[in-house]
N, CA and C of each residue as an Amber inpcrd file, in Angstrom:
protein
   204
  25.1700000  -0.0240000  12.2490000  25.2920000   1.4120000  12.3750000
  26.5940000   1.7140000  13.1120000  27.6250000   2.8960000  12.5600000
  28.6580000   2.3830000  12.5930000  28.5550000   3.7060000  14.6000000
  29.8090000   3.0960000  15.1590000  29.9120000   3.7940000  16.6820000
  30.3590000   5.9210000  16.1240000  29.7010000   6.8030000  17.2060000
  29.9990000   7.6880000  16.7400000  30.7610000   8.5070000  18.0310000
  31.9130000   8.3310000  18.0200000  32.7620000   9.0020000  19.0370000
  33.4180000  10.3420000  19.2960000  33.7190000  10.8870000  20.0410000
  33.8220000  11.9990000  20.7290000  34.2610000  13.2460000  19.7650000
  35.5020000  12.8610000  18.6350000  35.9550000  13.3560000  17.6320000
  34.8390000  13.6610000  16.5700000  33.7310000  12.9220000  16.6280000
  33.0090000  13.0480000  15.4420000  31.5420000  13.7180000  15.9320000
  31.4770000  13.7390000  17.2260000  30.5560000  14.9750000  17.6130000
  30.9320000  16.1190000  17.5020000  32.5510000  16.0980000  18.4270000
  33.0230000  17.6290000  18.0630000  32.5210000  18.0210000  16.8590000
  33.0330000  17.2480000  15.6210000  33.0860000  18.0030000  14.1470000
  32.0420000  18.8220000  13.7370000  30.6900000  17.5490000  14.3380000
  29.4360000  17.6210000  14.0540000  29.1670000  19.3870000  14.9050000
  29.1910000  19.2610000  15.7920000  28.9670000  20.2990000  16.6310000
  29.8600000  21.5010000  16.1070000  30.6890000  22.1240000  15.5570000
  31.8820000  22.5780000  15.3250000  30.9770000  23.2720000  13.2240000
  30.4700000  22.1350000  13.1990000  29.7200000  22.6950000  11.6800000
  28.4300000  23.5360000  12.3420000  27.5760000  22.5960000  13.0760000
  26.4810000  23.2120000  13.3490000  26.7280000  24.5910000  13.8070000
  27.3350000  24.9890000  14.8490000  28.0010000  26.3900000  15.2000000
  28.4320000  27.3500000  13.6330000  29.1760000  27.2000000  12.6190000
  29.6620000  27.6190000  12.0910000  28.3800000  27.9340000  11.3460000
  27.6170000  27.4240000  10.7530000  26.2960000  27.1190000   9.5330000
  25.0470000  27.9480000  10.1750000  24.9370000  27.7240000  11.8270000
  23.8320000  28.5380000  12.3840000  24.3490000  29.7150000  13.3920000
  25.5990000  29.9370000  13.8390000  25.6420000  30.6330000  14.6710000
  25.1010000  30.4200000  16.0620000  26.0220000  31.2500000  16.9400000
  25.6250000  30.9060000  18.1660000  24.5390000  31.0160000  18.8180000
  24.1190000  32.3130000  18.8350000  22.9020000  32.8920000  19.1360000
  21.4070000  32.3720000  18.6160000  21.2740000  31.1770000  17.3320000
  20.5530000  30.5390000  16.6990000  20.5580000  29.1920000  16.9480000
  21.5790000  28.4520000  18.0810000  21.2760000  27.1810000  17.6840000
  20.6070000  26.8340000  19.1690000  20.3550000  27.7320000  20.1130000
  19.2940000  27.3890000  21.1290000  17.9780000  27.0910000  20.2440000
  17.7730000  27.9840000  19.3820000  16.5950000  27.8080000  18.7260000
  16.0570000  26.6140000  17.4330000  17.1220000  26.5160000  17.1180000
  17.4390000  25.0540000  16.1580000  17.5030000  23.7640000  16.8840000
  18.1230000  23.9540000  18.3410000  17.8890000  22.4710000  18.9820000
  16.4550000  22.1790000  19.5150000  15.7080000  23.5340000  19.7750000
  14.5160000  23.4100000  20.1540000  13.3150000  22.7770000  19.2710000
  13.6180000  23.3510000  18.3260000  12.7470000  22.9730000  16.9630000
  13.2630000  21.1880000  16.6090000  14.1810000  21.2850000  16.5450000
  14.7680000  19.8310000  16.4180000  13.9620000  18.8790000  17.8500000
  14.4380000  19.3000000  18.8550000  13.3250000  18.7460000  20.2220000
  11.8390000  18.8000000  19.5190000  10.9470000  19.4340000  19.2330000
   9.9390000  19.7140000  18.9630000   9.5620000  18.4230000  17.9280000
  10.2320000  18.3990000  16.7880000  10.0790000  17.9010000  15.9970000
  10.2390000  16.3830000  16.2880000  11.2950000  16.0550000  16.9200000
  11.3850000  14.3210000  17.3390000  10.3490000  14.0780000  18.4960000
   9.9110000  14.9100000  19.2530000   8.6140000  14.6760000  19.7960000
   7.1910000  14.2730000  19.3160000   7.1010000  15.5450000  17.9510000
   6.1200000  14.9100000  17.4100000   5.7800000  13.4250000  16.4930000
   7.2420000  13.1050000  16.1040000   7.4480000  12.1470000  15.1530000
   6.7770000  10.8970000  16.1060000   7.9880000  11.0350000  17.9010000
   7.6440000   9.6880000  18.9000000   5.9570000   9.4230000  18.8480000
   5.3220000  11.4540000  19.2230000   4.1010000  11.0810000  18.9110000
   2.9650000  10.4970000  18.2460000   3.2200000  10.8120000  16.9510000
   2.5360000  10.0440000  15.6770000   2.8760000   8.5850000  15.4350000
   4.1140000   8.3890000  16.2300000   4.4170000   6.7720000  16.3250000
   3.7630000   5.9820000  17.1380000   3.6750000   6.3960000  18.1280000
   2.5990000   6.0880000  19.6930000   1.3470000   5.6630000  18.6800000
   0.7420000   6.7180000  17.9660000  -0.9800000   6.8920000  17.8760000
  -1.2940000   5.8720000  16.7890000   0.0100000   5.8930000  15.6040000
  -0.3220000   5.1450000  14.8220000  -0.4540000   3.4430000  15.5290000
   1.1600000   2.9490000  16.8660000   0.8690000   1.8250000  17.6030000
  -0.4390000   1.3520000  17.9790000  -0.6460000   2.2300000  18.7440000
  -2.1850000   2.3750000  19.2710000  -3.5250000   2.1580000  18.4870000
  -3.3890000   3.1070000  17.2030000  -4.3820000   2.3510000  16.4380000
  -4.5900000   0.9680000  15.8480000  -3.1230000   0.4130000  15.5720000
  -3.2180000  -1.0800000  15.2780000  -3.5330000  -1.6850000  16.5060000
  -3.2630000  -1.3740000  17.3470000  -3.4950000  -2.1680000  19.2660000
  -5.1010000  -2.4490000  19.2800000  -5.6820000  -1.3780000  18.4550000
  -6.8590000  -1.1160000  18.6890000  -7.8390000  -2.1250000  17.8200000
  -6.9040000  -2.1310000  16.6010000  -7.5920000  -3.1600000  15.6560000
  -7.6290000  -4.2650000  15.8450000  -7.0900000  -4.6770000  16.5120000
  -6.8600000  -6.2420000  17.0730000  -7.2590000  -6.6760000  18.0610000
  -8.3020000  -5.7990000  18.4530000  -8.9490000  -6.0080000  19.8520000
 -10.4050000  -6.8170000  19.5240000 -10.6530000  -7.5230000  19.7920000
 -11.9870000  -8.6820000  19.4500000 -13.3880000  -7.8020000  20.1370000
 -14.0100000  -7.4800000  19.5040000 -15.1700000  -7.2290000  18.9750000
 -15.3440000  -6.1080000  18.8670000 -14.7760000  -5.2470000  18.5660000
 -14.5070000  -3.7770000  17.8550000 -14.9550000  -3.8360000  16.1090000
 -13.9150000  -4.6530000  16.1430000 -14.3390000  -5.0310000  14.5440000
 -15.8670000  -5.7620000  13.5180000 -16.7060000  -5.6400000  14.3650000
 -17.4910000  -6.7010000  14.0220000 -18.7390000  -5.5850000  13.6860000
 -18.8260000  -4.3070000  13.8550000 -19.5030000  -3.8770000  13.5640000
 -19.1440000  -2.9320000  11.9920000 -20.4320000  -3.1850000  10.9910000
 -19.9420000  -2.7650000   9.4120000 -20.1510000  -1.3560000   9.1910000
 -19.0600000  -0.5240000   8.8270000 -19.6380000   1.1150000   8.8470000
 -20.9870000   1.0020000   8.0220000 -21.7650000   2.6310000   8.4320000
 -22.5990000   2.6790000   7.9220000 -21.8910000   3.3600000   6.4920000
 -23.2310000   3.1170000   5.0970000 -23.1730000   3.1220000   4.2700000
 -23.3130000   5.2270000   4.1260000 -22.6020000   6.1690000   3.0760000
 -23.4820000   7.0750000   3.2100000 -24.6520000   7.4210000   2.3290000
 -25.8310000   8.1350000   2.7610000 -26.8060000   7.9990000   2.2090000
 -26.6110000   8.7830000   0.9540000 -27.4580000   8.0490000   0.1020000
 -26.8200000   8.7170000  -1.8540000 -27.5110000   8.0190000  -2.1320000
């Protein structure tokens, strides 16, 4: 992944301004915050559920069947 230096944030930053305006991109970085939060989150839960599967004697019990 290639290095991304000072020149190439400006740019980056320099579009984003131009495309959302000023007054809009408090609200675009927020949503952007929001959003990589939930992603870390759903990454955590999904970890966690495999953590969970691999735990010795959790597994040993067979769901019940439903009745039909």
């Amino acid at each position: 992944m290639p290095n991304v230096g000072f020149r190439e944030v400006l740019v980056i930053l320099l579009v984003v301004l131009l495309l959302f305006g000023s007054k809009r991109i408090p609200e675009v970085m927020r949503a952007f915050g929001k959003g990589i939060r939930e992603f870390k989150k759903a990454a955590r839960e999904l970890e966690s559920g495999n953590d969970e599967d691999k735990e010795p004697g959790k597994g040993d019990e067979k769901p019940s069947s439903p009745a039909g």
